[in-house]
ZADO-1210 file (C-alpha; in nm, 4 decimals, padded with zeros to 6 digits):
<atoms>
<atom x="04.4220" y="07.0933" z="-09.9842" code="UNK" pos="1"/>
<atom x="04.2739" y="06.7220" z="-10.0313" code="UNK" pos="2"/>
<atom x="03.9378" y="06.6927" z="-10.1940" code="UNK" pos="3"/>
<atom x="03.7262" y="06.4222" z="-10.3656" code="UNK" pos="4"/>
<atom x="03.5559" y="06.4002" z="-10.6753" code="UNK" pos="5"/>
<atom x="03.2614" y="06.1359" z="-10.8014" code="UNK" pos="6"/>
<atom x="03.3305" y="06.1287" z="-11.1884" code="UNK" pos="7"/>
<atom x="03.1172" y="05.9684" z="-11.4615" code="UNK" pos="8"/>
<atom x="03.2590" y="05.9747" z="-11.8262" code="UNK" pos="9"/>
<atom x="03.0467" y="05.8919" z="-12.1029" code="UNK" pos="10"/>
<atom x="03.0976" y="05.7867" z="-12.4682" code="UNK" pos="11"/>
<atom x="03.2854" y="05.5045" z="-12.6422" code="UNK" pos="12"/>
<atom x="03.4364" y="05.4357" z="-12.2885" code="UNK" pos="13"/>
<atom x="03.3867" y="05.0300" z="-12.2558" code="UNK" pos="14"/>
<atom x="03.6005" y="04.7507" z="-12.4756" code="UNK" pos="15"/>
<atom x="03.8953" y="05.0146" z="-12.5229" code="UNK" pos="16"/>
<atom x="04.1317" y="05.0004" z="-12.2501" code="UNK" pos="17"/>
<atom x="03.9581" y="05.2940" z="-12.0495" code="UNK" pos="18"/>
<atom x="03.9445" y="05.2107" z="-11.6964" code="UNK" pos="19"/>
<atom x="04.3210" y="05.0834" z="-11.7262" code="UNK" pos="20"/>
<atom x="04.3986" y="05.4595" z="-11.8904" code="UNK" pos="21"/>
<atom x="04.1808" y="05.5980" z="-11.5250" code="UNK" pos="22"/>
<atom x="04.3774" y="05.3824" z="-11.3260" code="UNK" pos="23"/>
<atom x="04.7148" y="05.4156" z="-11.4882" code="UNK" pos="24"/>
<atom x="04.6227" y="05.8170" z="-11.5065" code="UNK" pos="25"/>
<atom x="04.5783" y="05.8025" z="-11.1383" code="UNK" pos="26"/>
<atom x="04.8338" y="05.6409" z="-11.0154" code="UNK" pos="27"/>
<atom x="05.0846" y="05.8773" z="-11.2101" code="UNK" pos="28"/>
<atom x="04.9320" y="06.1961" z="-11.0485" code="UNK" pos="29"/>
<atom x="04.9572" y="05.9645" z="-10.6951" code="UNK" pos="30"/>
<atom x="04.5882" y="05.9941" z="-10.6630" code="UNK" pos="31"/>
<atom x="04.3683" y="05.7251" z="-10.4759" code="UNK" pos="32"/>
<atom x="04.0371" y="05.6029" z="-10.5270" code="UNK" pos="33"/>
<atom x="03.8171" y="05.3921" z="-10.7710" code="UNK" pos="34"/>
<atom x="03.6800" y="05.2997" z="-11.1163" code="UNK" pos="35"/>
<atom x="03.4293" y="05.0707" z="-11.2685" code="UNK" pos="36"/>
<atom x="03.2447" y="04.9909" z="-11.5877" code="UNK" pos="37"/>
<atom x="02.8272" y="05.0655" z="-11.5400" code="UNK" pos="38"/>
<atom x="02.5737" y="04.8626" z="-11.7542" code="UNK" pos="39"/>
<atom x="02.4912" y="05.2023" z="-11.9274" code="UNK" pos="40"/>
<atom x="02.7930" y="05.1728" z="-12.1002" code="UNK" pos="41"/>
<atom x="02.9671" y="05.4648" z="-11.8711" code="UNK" pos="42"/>
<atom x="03.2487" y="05.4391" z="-11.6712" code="UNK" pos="43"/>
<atom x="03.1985" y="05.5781" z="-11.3154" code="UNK" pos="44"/>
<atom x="03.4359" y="05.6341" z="-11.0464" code="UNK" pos="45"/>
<atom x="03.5627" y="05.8410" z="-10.7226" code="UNK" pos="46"/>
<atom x="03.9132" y="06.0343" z="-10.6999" code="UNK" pos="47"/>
<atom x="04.0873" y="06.1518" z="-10.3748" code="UNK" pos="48"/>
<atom x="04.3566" y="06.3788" z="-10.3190" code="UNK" pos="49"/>
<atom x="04.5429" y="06.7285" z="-10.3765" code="UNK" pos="50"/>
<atom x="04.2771" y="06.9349" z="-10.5437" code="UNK" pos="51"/>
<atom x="04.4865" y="07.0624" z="-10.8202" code="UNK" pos="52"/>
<atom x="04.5861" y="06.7107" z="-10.8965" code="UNK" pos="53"/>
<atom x="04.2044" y="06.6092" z="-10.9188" code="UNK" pos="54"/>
<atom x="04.1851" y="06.8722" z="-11.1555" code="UNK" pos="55"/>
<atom x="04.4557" y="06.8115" z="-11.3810" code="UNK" pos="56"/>
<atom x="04.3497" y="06.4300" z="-11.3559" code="UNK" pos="57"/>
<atom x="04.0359" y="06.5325" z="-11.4959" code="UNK" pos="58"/>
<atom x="04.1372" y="06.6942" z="-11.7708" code="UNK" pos="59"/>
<atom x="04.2755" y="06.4114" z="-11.9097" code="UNK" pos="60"/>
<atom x="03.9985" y="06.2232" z="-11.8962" code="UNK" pos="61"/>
<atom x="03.8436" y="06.4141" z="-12.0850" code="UNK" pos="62"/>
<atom x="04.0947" y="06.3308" z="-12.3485" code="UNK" pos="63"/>
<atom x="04.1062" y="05.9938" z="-12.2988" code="UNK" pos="64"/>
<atom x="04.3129" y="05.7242" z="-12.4179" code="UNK" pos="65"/>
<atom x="04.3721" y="05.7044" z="-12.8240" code="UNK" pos="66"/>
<atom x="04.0748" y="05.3821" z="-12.8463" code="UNK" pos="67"/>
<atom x="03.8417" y="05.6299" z="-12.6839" code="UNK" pos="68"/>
<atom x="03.5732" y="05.8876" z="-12.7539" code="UNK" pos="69"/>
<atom x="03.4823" y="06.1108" z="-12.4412" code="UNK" pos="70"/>
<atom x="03.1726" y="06.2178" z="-12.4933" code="UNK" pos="71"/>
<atom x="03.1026" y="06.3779" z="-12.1257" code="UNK" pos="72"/>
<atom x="03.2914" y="06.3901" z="-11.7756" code="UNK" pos="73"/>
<atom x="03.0495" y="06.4617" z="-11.5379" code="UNK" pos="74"/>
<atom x="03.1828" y="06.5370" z="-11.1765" code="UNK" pos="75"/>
<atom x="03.0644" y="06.6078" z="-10.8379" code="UNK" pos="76"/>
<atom x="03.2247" y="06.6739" z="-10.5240" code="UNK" pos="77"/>
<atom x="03.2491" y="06.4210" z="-10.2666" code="UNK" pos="78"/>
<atom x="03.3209" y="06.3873" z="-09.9209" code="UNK" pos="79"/>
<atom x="03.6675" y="06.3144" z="-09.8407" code="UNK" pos="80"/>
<atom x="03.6601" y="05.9744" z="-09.6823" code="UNK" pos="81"/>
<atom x="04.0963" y="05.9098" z="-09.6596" code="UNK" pos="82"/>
<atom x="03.9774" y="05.5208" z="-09.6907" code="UNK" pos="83"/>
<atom x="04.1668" y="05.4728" z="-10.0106" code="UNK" pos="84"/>
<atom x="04.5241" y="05.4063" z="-10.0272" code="UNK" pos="85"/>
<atom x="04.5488" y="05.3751" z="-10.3701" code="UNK" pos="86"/>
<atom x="04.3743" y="05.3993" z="-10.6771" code="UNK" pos="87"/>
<atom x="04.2242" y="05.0811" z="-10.8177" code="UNK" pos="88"/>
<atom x="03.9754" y="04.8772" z="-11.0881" code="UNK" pos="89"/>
<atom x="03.6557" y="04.7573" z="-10.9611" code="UNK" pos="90"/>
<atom x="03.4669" y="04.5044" z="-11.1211" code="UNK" pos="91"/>
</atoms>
């Protein structure tokens, strides 16, 4: 079963290689969507695909990569749009 997931990840997320660990992360468990830097200092994004996938995707987000410091992963279902084909960096 597909699903989507809006994600926002807090922390020492910005200037450490984060949103190439999402988009790296993504890619690996063939998942599609987006992610982008915020102002805030967060890191936001949107995930599509097998549910259990979304899951385990983020779960290691909430690990991070080794520069990082998750503070939070806040997520949110989404409505499944099947617009992305990939997963990719937004600036």
């Amino acid at each position: 079963m597909n699903t989507a997931t809006s994600f926002r990840i807090t922390g020492k997320v910005q200037g450490v290689g984060f949103r190439f660990f999402v988009n790296q992360t993504a890619q690996q468990f063939g998942l599609a969507g987006w992610v982008k830097n915020r102002g805030d200092g967060s890191v936001i994004g949107l995930v599509e695909g097998d549910y259990g996938l979304v899951v385990d995707f983020l779960k290691e987000l909430k690990v991070g990569n080794r520069w990082s410091r998750v503070e939070a992963v806040e997520n949110q279902p989404h409505s499944l749009s099947g617009d992305f084909k990939s997963f990719e960096i937004r600036y």
